[in-house]
C-alpha positions as CSV (number, residue, x, y, z in Angstrom):
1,X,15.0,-13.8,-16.7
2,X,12.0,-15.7,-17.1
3,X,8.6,-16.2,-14.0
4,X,6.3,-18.7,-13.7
5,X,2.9,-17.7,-13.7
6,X,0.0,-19.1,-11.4
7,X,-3.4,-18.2,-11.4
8,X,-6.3,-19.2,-9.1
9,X,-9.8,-18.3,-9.3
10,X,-13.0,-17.7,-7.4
11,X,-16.2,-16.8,-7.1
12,X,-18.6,-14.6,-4.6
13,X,-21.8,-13.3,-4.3
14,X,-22.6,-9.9,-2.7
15,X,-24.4,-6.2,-3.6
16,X,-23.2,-3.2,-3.7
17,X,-24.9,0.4,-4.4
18,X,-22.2,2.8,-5.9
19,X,-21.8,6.7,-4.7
20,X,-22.5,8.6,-8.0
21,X,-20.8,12.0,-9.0
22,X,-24.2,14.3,-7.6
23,X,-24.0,12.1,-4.2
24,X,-26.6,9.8,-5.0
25,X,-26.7,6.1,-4.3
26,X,-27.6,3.8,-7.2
27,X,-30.2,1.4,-6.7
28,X,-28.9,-1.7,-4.8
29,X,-27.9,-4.6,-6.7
30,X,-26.0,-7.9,-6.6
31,X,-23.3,-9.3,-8.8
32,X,-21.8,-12.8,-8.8
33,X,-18.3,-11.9,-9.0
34,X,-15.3,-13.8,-10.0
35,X,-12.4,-13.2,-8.9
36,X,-8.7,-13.9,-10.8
37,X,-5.4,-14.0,-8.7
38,X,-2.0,-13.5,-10.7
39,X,0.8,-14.8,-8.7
40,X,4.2,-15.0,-10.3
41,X,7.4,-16.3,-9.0
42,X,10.8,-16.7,-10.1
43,X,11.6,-20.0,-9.0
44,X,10.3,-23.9,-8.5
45,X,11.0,-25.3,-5.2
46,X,12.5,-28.5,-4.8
47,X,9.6,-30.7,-6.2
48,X,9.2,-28.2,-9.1
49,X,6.1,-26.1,-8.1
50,X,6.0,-22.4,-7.4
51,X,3.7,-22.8,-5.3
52,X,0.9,-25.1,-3.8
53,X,-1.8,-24.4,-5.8
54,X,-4.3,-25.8,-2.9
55,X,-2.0,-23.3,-0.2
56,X,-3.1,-20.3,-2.9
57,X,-6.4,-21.6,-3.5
58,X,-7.0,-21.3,0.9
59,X,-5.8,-17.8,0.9
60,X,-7.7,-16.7,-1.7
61,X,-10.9,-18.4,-0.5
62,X,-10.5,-17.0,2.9
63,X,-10.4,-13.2,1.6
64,X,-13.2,-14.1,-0.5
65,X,-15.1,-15.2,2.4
66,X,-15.3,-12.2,4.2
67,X,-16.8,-10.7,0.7
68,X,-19.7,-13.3,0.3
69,X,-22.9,-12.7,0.7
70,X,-22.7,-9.4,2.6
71,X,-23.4,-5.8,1.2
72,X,-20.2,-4.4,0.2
73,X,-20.7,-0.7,1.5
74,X,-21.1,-2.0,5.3
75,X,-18.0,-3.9,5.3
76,X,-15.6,-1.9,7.3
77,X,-13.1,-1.6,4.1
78,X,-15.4,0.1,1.6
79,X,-16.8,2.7,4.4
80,X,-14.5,5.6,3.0
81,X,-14.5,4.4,-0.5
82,X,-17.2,3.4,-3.1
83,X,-17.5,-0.8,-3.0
84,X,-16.6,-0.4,-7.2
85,X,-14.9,-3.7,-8.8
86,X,-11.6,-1.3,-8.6
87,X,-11.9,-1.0,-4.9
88,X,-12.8,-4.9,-4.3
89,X,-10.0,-5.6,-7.0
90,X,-7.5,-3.8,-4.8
91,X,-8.5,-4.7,-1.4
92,X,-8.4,-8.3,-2.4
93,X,-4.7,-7.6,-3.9
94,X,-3.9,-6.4,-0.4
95,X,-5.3,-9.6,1.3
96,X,-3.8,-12.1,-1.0
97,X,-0.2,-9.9,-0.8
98,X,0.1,-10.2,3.0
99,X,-0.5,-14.1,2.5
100,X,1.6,-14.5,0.1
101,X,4.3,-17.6,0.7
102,X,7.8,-16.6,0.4
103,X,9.3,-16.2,-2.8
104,X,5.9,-15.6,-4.1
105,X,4.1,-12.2,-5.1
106,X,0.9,-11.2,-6.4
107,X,0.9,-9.9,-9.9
108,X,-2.6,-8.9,-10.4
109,X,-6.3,-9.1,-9.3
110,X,-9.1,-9.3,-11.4
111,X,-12.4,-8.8,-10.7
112,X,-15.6,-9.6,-13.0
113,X,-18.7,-7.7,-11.8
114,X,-20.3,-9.8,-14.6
115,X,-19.4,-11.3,-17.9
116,X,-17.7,-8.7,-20.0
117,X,-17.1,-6.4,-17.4
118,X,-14.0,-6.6,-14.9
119,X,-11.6,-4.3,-13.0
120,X,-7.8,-5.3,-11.8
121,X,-5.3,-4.3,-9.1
122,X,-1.5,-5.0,-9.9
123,X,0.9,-2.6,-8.4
């Protein structure tokens, strides 16, 4: 049996100074991410949509948000855990999962530190 894919997409700014293997932190930096939400569901509702894409495009903004212009190692989430595109890539599946209309589940989360480079969450 077939699903219907939906994707919505975003975009934050915020730095981030990774943990390295010897303990150090590496210099502080800034990345303008984009983010890439995989939702998938296995049936159209009764005007033929899996989902409102402007519903999606809400809950994915508002996990953003609380990403956006803030250093990534203060924010309560990435305390015990380095702030890499993995960790923000999962977090954010975690977010968008719990908002998740019914009937509807996120697939995947991607994450693009920068063009070329990008991490995903799908479990």
């Amino acid at each position: 049996m077939g699903v219907y894919e939906l994707t919505v997409e975003s975009v934050f700014a915020a730095a981030h100074q990774l943990r390295m293997y010897d303990g150090r932190l590496e210099p502080l930096h800034g990345h303008n991410w984009r983010v890439e939400a995989f939702y998938e569901s296995a049936e159209l509702d009764g005007i033929g949509v899996a989902a409102d894409f402007a519903l999606l495009q809400s809950h994915v903004g508002r996990a953003v948000a609380q990403l956006h212009d803030r250093f990534l190692n203060e924010l309560p989430m990435f305390v015990e855990c380095n702030p890499s595109a993995e960790h923000v890539a999962r977090w954010l599946h975690g977010e968008l999962s719990r908002a998740a209309p019914p009937g509807v589940r996120v697939r995947r989360v991607r994450v693009w530190e920068s063009p070329g480079c990008a991490a995903a969450y799908a479990d």
